[in-house]
VOPAGU-2260 file (C-alpha; in pm, 1 decimal, decimal comma):
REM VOPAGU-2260
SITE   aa  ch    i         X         Y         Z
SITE  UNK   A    0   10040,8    4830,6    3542,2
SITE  UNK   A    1    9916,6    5140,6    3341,9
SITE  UNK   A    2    9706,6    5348,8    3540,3
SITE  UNK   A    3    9553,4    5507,0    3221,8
SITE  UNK   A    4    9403,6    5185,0    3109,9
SITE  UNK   A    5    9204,9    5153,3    3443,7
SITE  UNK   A    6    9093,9    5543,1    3372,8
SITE  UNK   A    7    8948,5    5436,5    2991,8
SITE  UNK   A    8    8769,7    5125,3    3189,6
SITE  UNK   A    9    8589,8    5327,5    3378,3
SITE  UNK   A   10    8434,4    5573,8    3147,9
SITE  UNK   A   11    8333,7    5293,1    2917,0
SITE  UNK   A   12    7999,1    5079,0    2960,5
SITE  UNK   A   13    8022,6    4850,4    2712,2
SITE  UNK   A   14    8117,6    4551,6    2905,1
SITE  UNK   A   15    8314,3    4335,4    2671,8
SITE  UNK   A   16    8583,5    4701,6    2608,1
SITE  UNK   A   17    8578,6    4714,5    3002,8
SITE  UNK   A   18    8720,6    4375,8    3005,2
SITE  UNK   A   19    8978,3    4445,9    2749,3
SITE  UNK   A   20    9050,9    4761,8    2941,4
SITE  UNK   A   21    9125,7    4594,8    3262,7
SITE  UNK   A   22    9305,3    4290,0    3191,5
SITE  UNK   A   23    9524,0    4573,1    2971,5
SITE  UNK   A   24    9575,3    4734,6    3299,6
SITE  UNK   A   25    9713,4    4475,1    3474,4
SITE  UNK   A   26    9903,8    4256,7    3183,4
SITE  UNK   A   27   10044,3    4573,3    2959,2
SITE  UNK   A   28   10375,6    4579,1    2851,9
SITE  UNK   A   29   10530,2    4812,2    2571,7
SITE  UNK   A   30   10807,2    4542,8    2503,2
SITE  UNK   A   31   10581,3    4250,9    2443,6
SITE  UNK   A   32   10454,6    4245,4    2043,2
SITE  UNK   A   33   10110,3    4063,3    2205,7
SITE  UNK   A   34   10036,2    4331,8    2395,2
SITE  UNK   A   35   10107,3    4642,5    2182,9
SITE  UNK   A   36    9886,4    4479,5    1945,9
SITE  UNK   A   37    9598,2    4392,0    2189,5
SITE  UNK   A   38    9602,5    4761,9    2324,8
SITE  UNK   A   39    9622,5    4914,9    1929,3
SITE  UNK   A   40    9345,2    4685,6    1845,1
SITE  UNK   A   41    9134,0    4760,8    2125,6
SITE  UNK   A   42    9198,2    5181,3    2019,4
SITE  UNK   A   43    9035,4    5060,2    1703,9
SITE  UNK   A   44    8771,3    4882,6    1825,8
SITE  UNK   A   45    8690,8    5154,7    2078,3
SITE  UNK   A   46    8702,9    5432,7    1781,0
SITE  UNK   A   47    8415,4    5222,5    1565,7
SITE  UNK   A   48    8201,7    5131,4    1889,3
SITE  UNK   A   49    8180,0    5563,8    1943,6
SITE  UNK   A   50    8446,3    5625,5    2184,2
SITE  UNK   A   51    8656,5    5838,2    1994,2
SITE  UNK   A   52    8801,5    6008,8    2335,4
SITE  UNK   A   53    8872,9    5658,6    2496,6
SITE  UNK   A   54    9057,5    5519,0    2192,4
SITE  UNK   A   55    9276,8    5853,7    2148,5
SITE  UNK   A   56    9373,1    5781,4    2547,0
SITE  UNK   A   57    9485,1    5488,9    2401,1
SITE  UNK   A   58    9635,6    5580,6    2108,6
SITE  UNK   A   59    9844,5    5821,9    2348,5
SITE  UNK   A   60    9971,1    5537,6    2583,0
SITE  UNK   A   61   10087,9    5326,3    2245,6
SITE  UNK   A   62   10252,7    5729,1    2199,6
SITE  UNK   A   63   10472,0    5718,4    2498,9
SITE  UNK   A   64   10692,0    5425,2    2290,9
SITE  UNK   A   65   10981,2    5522,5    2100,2
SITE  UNK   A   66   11106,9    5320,5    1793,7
SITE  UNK   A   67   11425,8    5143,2    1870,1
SITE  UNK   A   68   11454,8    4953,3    1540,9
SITE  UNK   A   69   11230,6    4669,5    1635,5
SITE  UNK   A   70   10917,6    4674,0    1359,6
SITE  UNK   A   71   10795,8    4402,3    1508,6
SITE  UNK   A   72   10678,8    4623,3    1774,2
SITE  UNK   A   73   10666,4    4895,9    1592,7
SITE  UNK   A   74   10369,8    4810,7    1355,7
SITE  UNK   A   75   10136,8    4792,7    1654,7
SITE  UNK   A   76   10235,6    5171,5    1744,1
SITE  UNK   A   77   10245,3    5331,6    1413,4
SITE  UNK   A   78    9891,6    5219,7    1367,7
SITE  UNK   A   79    9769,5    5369,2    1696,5
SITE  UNK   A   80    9937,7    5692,5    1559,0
SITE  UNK   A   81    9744,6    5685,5    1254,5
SITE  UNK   A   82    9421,1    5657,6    1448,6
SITE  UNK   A   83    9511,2    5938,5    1650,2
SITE  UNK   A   84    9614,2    6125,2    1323,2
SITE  UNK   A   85    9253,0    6045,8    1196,5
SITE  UNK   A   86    9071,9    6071,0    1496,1
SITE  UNK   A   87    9230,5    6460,4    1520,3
SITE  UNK   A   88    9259,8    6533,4    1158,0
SITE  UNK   A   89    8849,3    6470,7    1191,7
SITE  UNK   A   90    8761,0    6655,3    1504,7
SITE  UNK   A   91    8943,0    6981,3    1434,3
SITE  UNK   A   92    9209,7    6931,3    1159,3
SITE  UNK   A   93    9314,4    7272,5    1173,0
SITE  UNK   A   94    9419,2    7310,6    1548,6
SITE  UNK   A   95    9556,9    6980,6    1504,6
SITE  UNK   A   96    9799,1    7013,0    1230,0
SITE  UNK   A   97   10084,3    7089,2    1402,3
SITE  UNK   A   98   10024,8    6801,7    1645,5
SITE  UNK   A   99    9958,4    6569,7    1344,9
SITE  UNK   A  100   10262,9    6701,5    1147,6
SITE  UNK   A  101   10471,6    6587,5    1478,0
SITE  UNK   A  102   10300,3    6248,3    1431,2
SITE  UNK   A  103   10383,3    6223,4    1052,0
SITE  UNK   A  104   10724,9    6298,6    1108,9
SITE  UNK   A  105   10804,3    6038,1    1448,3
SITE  UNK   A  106   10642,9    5782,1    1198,0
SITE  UNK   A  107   10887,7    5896,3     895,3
SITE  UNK   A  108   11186,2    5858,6    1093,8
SITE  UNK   A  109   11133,5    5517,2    1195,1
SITE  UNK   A  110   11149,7    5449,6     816,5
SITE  UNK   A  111   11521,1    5662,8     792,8
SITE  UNK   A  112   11601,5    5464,5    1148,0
SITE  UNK   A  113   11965,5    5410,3    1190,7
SITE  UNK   A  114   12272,9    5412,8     960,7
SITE  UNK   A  115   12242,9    5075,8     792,9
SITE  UNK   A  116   12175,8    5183,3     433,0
SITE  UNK   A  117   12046,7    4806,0     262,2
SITE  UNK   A  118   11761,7    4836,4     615,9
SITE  UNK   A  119   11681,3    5200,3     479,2
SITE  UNK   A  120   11651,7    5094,4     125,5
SITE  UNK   A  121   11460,6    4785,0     241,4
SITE  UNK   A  122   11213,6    4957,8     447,6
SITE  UNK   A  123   11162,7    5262,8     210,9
SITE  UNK   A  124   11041,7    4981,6     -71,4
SITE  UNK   A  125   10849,5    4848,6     162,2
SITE  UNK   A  126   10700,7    5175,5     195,8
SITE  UNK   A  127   10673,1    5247,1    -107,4
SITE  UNK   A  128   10496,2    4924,2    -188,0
SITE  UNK   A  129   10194,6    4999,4      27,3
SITE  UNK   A  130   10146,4    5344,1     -28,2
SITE  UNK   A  131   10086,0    5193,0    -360,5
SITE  UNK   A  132    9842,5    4978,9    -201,4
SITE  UNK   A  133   10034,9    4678,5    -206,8
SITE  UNK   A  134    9870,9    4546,6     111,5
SITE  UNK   A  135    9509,6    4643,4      97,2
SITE  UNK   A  136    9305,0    4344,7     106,5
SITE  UNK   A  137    9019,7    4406,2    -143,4
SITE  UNK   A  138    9042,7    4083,8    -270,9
SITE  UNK   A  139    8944,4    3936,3     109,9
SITE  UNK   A  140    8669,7    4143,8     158,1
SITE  UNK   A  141    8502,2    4106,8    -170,2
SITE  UNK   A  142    8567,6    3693,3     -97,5
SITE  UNK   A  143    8426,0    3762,7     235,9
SITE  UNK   A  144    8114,6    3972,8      86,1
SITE  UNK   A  145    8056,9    3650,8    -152,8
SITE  UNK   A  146    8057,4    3401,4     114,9
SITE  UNK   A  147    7806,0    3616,6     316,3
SITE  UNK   A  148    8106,6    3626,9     625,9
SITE  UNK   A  149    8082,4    3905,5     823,4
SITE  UNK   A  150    8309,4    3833,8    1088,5
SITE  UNK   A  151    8607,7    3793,3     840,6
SITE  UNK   A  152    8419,2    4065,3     614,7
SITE  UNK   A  153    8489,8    4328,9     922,0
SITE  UNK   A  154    8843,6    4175,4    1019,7
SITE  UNK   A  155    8988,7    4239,2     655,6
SITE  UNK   A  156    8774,9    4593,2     653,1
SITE  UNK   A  157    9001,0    4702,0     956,3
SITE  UNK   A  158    9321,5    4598,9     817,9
SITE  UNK   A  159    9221,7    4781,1     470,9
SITE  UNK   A  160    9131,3    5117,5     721,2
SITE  UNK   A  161    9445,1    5092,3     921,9
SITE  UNK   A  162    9650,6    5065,9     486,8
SITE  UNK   A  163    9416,8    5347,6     398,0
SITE  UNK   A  164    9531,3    5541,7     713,2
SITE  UNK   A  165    9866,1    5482,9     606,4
SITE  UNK   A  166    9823,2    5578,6     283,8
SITE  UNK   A  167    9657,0    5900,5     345,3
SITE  UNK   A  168    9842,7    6038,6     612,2
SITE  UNK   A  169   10143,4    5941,6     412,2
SITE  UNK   A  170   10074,1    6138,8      66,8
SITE  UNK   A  171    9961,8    5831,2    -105,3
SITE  UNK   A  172   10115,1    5757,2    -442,4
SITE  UNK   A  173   10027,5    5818,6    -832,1
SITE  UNK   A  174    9895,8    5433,6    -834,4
SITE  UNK   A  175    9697,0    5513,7    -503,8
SITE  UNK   A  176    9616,3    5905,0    -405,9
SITE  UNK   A  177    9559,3    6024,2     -81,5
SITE  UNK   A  178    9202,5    6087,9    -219,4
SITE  UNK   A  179    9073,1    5797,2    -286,1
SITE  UNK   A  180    9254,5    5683,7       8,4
SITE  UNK   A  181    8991,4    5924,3     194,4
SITE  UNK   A  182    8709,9    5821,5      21,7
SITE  UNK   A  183    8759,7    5430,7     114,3
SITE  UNK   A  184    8876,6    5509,2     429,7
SITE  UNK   A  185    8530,5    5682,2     511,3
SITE  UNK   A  186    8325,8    5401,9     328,0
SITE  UNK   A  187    8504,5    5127,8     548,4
SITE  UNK   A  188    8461,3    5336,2     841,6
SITE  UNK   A  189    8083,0    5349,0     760,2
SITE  UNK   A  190    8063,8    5000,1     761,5
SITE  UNK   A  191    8219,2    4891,3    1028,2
SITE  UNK   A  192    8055,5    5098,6    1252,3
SITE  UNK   A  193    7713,8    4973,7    1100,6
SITE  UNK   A  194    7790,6    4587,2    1098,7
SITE  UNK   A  195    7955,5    4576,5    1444,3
């Protein structure tokens, strides 16, 4: 059990994020994929319902995990630490550059993880590829847009954020700069936190 997660219940009213916040109380468990992902999904979805200091609680309990060479867990983390990076870089971005620097740099070294040079070459393409924007899912959206769908509309709008996060706080690329990485990120962040 994670203490914290009771702590974020409780200064939340809506009641559908309380429930999410207790059963992560009780069930929580940094070396189960299901439940780093339920916890960085629930940062997100507390960030675009308005409670910015809830979801970087959150964001800071994903923190306490260390990469050990398994992405599969990984992925759920290094998204909560780009939401903290925003959620920082947007509040006060110059008393939190150090802090985010720290961030940038845990997140780096997962890529550089180890001494196996094919997993290093694999996961700096991989890298590469979606800073690039290899995995942004415009298509999706604009299919969701078409077929009036908002549900799927806002579930492919918060995978492109958590790309565009990556992108950003990553340098972006010549293909894809960081600044049109900010402008999308704060269109999609506009609305989302309209449609939901």
């Amino acid at each position: 059990m994670n203490q914290k997660f009771q702590a974020v219940a409780e200064s939340i009213t809506d009641k559908k994020l309380r429930r999410t916040a207790i059963s992560l109380y009780t069930k929580y468990k940094p070396t189960a994929a299901k439940e780093l992902e339920r916890a960085s999904r629930f940062a997100f979805d507390l960030y675009f319902k308005n409670y910015q200091k809830e979801s970087l609680e959150v964001c800071e309990i994903l923190e306490e995990e260390n990469f050990t060479g398994n992405y599969n867990l990984w992925t759920w983390i290094e998204s909560a630490l780009f939401l903290k990076c925003w959620i920082l870089w947007n509040s006060d971005k110059q008393n939190n550059e150090e802090i985010i620097k720290n961030i940038i740099h845990t997140i780096n070294s997962a890529v550089e993880f180890g001494n196996d040079q094919l997993k290093k070459k694999i996961s700096l393409n991989a890298r590469d590829r979606r800073l690039n924007g290899g995995l942004l899912y415009d298509d999706r959206i604009e299919i969701a847009i078409k077929e009036g769908d908002r549900e799927f509309e806002l579930l492919w709008r918060t995978g492109q954020f958590k790309e565009l996060l990556f992108i950003y706080f990553l340098g972006g690329s010549t293909e894809f700069p960081k600044e049109r990485a900010w402008k999308e990120l704060e269109e999609n962040e506009a609305i989302i936190k309209h449609e939901i």
